[in-house]
Each structure stands twice: as structure tokens, then as C-alpha cells.
N, C-alpha and C positions, 0 to 999 in steps of 0.2 A: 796608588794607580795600578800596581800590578794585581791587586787584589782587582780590582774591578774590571782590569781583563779578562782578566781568566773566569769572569762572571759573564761575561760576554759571550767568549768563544774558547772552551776546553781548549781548540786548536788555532791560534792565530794562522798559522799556513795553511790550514785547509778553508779554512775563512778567505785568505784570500787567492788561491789556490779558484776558490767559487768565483769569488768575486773576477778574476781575467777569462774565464773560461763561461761569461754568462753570454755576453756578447755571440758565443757559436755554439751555445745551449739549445734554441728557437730548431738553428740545424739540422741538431741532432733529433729534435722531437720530431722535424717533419719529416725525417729518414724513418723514425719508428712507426709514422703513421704511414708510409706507403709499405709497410710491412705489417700492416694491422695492430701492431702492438698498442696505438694508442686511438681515442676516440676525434676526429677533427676537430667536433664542435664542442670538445671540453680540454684541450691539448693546453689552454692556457691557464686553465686550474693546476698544472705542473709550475706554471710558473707565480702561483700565488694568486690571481685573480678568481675571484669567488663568482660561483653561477648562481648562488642563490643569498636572497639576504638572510642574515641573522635573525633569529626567532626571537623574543621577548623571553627573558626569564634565564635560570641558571640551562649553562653549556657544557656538556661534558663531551669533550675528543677524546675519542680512542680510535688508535693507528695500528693497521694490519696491512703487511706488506702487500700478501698473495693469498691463492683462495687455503690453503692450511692456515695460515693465521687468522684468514676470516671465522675459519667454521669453528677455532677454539674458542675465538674471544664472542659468538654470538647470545651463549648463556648468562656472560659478565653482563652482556649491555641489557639483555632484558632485565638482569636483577635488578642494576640499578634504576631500570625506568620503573618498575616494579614499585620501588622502594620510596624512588621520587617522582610522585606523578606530576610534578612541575618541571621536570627538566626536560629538556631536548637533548639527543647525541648527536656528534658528528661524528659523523666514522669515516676516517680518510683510509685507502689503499694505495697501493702502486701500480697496480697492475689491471687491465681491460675484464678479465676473467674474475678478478676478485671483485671488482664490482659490480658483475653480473649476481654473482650469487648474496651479494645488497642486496639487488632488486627484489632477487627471488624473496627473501627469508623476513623481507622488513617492509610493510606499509609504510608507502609516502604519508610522512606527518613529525613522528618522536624521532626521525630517525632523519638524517641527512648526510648523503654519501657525498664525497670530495676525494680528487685524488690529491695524495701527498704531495707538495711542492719541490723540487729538486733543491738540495741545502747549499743554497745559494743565501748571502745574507739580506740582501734586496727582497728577494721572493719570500723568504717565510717571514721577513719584517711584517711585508704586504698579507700575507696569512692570517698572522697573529692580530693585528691591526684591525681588520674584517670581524673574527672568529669571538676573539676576547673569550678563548671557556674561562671555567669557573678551575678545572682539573685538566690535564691530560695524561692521557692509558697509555702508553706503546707498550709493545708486544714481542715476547722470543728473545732475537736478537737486533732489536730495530736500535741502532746505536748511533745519533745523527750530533755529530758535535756543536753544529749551529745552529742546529731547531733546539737544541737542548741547552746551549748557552745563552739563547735569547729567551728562552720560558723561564732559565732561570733570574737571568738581568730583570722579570716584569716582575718576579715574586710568585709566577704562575707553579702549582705545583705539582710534580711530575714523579708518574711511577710505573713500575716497569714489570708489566704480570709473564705468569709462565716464561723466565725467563731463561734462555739459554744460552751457552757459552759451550762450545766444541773443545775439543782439546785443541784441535787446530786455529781455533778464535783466539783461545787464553793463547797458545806459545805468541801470536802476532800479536794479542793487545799489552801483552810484557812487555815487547822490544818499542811499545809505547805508553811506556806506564804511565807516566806524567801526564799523560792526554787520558787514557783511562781513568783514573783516578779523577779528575776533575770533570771527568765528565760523569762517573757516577758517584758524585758529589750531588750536583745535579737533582737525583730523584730522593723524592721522601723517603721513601720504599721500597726494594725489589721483593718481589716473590718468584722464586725460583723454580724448576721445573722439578728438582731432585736435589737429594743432601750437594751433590758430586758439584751441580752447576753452584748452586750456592756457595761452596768452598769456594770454589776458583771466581765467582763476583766478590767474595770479601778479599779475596788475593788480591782481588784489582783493585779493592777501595771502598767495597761496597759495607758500609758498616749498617747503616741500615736494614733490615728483611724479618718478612712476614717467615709462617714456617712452610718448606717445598708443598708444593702442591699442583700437578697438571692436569689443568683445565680440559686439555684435550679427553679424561679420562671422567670429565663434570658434564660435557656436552651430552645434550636430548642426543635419542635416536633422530639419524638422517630422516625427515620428512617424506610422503611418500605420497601419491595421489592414488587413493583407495581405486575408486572405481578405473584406473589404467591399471595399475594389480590389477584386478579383477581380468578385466578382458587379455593381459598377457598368460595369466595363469592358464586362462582357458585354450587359448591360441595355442600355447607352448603346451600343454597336458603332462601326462606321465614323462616325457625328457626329464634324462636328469640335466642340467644347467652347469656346466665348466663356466667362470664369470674372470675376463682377466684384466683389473680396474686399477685406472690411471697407469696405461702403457706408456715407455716412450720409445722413440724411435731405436730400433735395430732389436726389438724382442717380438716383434708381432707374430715373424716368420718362427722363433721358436718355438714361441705358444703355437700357434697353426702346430709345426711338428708336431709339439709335445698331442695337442688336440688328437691330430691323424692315429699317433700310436694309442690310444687308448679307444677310442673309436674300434678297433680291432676286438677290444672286448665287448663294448658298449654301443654298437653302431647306431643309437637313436641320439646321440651327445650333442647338443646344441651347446657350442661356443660363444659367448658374448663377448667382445674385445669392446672395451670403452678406454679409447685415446687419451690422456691427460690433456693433450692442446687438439679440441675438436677438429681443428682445421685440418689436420692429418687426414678425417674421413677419407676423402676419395683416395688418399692413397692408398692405404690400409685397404682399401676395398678392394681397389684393382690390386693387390699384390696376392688377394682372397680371390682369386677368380670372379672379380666383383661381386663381391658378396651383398645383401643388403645392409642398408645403413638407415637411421633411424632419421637423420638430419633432413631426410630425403621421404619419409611418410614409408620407410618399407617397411614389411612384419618379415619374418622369416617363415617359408612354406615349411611342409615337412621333409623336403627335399633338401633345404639349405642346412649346412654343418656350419657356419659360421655366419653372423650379427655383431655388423659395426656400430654401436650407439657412438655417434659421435654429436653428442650434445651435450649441454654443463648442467648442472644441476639435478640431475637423475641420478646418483651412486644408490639413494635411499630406495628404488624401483628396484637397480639389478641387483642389489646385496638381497631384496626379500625374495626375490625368482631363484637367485645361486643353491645351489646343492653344494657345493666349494668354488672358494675364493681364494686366485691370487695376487696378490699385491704386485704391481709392477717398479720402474725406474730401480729394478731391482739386481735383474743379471747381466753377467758379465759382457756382454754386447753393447751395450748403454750407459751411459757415461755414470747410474747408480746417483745413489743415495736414498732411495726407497719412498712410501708414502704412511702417512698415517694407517695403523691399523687398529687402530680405536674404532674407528667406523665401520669396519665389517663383523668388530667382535661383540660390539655395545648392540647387533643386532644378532648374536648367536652364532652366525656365519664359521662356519671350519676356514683358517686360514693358513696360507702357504708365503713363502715369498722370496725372493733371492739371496742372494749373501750379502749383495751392495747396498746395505741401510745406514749409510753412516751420520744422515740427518734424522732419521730416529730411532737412535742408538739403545738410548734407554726404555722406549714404550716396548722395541722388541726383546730386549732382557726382560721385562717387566711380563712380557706375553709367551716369554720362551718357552716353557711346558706345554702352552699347545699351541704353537705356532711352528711351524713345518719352516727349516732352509731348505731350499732346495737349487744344488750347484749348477745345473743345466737342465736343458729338455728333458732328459733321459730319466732325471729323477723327478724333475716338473709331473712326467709321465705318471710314472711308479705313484707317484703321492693320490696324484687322481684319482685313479685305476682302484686302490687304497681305498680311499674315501667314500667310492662308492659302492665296493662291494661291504664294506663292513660299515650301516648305517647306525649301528648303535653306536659303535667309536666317534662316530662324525657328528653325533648330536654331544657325546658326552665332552668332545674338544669343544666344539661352539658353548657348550653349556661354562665350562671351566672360562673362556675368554671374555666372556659377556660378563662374571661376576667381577675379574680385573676391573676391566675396561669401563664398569662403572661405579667404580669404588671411591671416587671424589664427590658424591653428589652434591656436597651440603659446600662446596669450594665457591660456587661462583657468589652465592649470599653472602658469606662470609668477606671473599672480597671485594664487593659492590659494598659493603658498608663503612670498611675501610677508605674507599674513593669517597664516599660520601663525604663522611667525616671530614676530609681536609678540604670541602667547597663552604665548609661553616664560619 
């Protein structure tokens, strides 16, 4: 009997931990939605009821939390549909954002977006119940002890790509190993992001694994719509383009600074500030002497030094306009941890970025020879300033990070055919 517990639920207390706390669940969703974080009329896809039926034929789920986990794992799901033209995916997220750039990147048809159920035992019952795939994908660090004990209890089989483990993840999933351990027990598979994460999942338990490989570094270049290139190109002309993408609150104003000083040498600098959570727009604008915003149909005249794009789904538009890129949720003002910078390098892009990357740690060791820290405005400044008087340097850093950044490419085939393999 204790064996088939623990087939159940890695964690019996967090099982029912769910289970008393489902009753002021509803609550809590509808507080998220007067705060926009969730969509009304799918708020109960959170709680496991399904908005669409089930397709005929084999199902492959794969789950990405946010839109970073969306944009690694979109090369995995094409291989596999690729590979199997009978199948259908699901692909659940967590987040309002991550499922816009669904929309964007995937024709309604192979593909069917869901949000992830909160791991409640009742609601991902009702999930799994509906869903029945054939495999499920999660993603990084997506570690749910009751969706994971009950795919196990069905015989469903489950694996865990680009996977990541912090140091600050392992010291806390130590002080619960026993729940660790059974919970990746759990997956066929993991495949790891790097030797480093890999170690510390076999520490946990993980005896199984592919050999590291990050997907993030397999992904197509970001998508672009040619003909809007074309007419910003034109718009914008000779400017060179400062580009400061996926900001978060309390860096705007230093970027502006840093902007202003370099401006000194360069007075035609057009700034592109693009928000990480669009909804900032009007702020961000009014703090720019309301500058224009893109959410809003504005273009910037020749007269404007600063452009809010505060929309999702255009990074691949401002990384090809950039003359330099800096990564934002990065300096000291903002609570950090940084963003992927696969996506500005996989397009050539000179990048820069704060000191506060501690969520990707490894892509910027991996980028470190030509990716710029830089500790405040002062030297945000300096780098700029940098970058554009010496364009040979600037093409031959974009040239060196682009060859990194796509140095996986043959990763997502390889593990799309491994997921295959265990729907046989």
C-alpha cells in the first residue's frame, strides 16, 4: 500500500494541502482576473474543465509555464508534429501572456492551447480524464507532485526537457528529498539544460537522462513580419536604434538616463523601450514625457528620442531594427533575474545586460565573451556610446553570439523522437 501511494502522490501533504485549499481556489482566480492576470471566459480551464474536445488520434501535452518556456519548447512541438503527422498537441501554460504567443506562433488545428490546472487532486483528475495524451512534455523547472503522481498512477509517461534546477531549487528540494526523489521517479527521462543542472537532478533521483542540451539555443530566429520591417526601416532611416527589451519596473528611468547621455554624442538615438508586461505602456510613457507607444498605432517622428512598444509578440521586429541590445529585469533597481539572450544573439544583435541574471545563469556564461555586464546607467552609457562608434566591433560581437546561440540545432529532432518513441 505504501508503494502505491507514493504512485499517487510524490507528496501526500501537498495532496491534501490542495485538496482543503480548493474550496477558496475559485477566490483566488477571481482576484487574478480583476487584475488581468487571467482570461474570464477560460479561468475554469485553471480548474481542469476543458474548452475544447479532444481530437481523435494520438495526444502529446506539453506544458510551459510562461512565455520563456513557451518560446524554448516551440521547436520540440513542431518536430514532433513533423515527425507525426497523426498527432495533435496540447500545450498548456500558466500564464495570460504565454498564451498569447500560442496564438501568435501556432495555427488553430495540430496545436491546442489549455491553461495548466492548479495541482489540485480533483482538477488535474478532471484534466487528465478529458485530455488522456498518449506522452506528457513539462518543461525547466515545472515540478507538480500531483499532476505528476497521477500521470504516473495512469502509466502515462512523462519527461522533462531543458531541464533546470538553481542552486537555490536543489538546496530546497534537498531539505525534501524524499518528495524529490519520487517525484522524479516519475519521468521516463529528463534532459537537462547543462552537465551542472543534470548533476544536481541525479542528486535528486534522477537516474534516468538524455545527454544536456538547451533548446533555448535550438529555437528558429524570432519571427518577423517583413513588410512592417520594411516601412519601420524606412520611418526610422539612418538612426542608430538603442533597443531596451523585456524591461521591468524600476529600469526604464535608467535606461532613459543612460539614453540622454549618449544622445550627447549621438543626438539622432532613437530608444526603443519594450515592457516585459505590456500593461506598463502608459506608464512608461508618461514617465518619457509621454512618449509614443506602439499599443496606441504611434510611430515615433524625428523629433521623439524615445518609443514604447508595449505589445507581445514583436521582440523578432525590434532585435532586426537594434543597432545594440539590452537585456533588461536585469539591474540593480528591479528585483533581476534577467531574460533570455538567445533571442537577440540567434539574430546577430551586440548584447548588453545587467548583472542580475540569476535565472540564466548559464546561457550568459555560455555568451560571456561577447555579451557586455553592465553595473548601472553610467556604464549602460559607456557600452552604447561604444557600440556605435566602433561598428566593426559591433558586427564582429553579434557575429561570435549568433554562432553560440545557435549551436543546438539538430536538439529539438533528436528529442521529438525520443517523446515519440514512448507513445509506441
Amino acid at each position: 500500500m505504501v508503494i502505491k501511494r507514493q504512485a499517487i502522490s510524490p507528496s501526500r501533504s501537498w495532496g491534501i494541502v490542495g485538496t482543503l485549499l480548493a474550496p477558496l481556489l475559485p477566490f483566488y482566480l477571481r482576484w487574478r482576473q480583476t487584475r488581468g492576470k487571467e482570461i474570464p471566459a477560460r479561468v475554469r480551464e485553471k480548474m481542469g474543465f476543458p474548452s475544447h474536445q479532444r481530437p481523435a488520434g494520438p495526444l502529446l501535452w506539453f506544458h510551459a509555464a510562461s512565455v520563456g518556456e513557451v518560446l524554448s519548447i516551440l521547436p520540440l512541438v513542431q518536430a514532433s508534429l513533423r515527425q507525426d503527422p497523426t498527432a495533435t498537441a496540447l500545450l498548456t501554460t500558466g500564464t495570460v501572456t504565454a498564451s498569447a504567443i500560442v496564438k501568435q506562433r501556432f495555427e488553430a488545428g495540430r496545436v491546442i492551447h489549455q491553461f495548466m490546472p492548479l495541482d489540485v487532486p480533483r482538477w488535474c483528475q478532471r484534466f487528465l480524464n478529458h485530455w488522456t495524451p498518449q506522452v506528457a512534455v513539462f518543461t525547466e523547472s515545472e515540478l507538480w507532485p500531483t499532476m505528476l503522481g497521477l500521470c504516473h498512477a495512469r502509466n502515462l509517461s512523462v519527461v522533462l526537457v531543458n531541464g533546470r534546477m538553481s542552486a537555490a531549487s536543489f538546496r530546497q528540494w534537498r531539505r525534501l528529498s524524499g518528495v524529490a526523489r519520487r517525484m522524479l521517479e516519475c519521468f521516463a527521462w529528463v534532459s537537462a539544460r547543462t552537465d551542472e543542472d543534470a548533476t544536481r537532478f541525479h542528486a535528486l533521483g534522477a537516474e534516468a537522462q538524455l545527454p544536456p542540451g538547451d533548446l533555448k539555443t535550438a529555437a528558429a530566429p524570432l519571427p518577423v513580419d517583413a513588410r512592417e520591417l520594411g516601412h519601420l526601416k524606412g520611418l526610422i532611416g539612418a538612426r542608430p536604434v538603442f533597443l531596451a527589451a523585456s524591461t521591468h519596473e524600476g529600469e526604464e528611468m535608467q535606461i532613459a538616463h543612460a539614453a540622454n547621455r549618449v544622445r550627447q554624442t549621438f543626438p539622432d538615438l532613437l530608444t526603443i523601450i519594450v515592457p516585459r508586461h505590456p500593461e506598463r505602456g502608459a506608464e512608461i510613457a508618461a514617465q518619457l514625457d509621454f512618449a509614443p507607444r506602439r499599443s496606441q498605432k504611434a510611430f515615433p517622428t524625428r523629433q521623439d528620442i524615445f518609443w514604447v512598444c508595449d505589445t507581445l509578440g514583436e521582440l523578432g521586429l525590434f532585435f532586426r531594427l537594434a543597432t545594440c541590445v539590452f537585456m533588461g529585469n536585469s539591474l540593480p533597481a528591479c528585483h533581476g533575474g534577467g531574460h533570455n539572450p538567445f533571442e537577440p544573439a540567434r539574430l546577430g544583435c551586440v548584447v548588453a545586460t545587467g548583472p542580475k541574471v540569476q535565472n540564466f545563469t548559464q546561457a550568459f556564461q555560455g555568451l560571456r565573451s561577447c555579451v557586455e555586464v553592465v553595473p548601472d546607467e553610467r556604464a549602460l552609457a559607456e557600452w552604447v556610446g561604444q557600440m556605435l562608434s566602433h561598428p566593426d566591433e559591433r558586427v564582429e560581437l553579434g557575429r561570435q553570439a549568433q554562432a553560440i546561440a545557435t549551436a543546438n540545432a539538430a536538439l529539438p529532432e533528436m528529442l521529438a523522437r525520443q517523446i515519440l518513441a514512448l507513445t509506441w
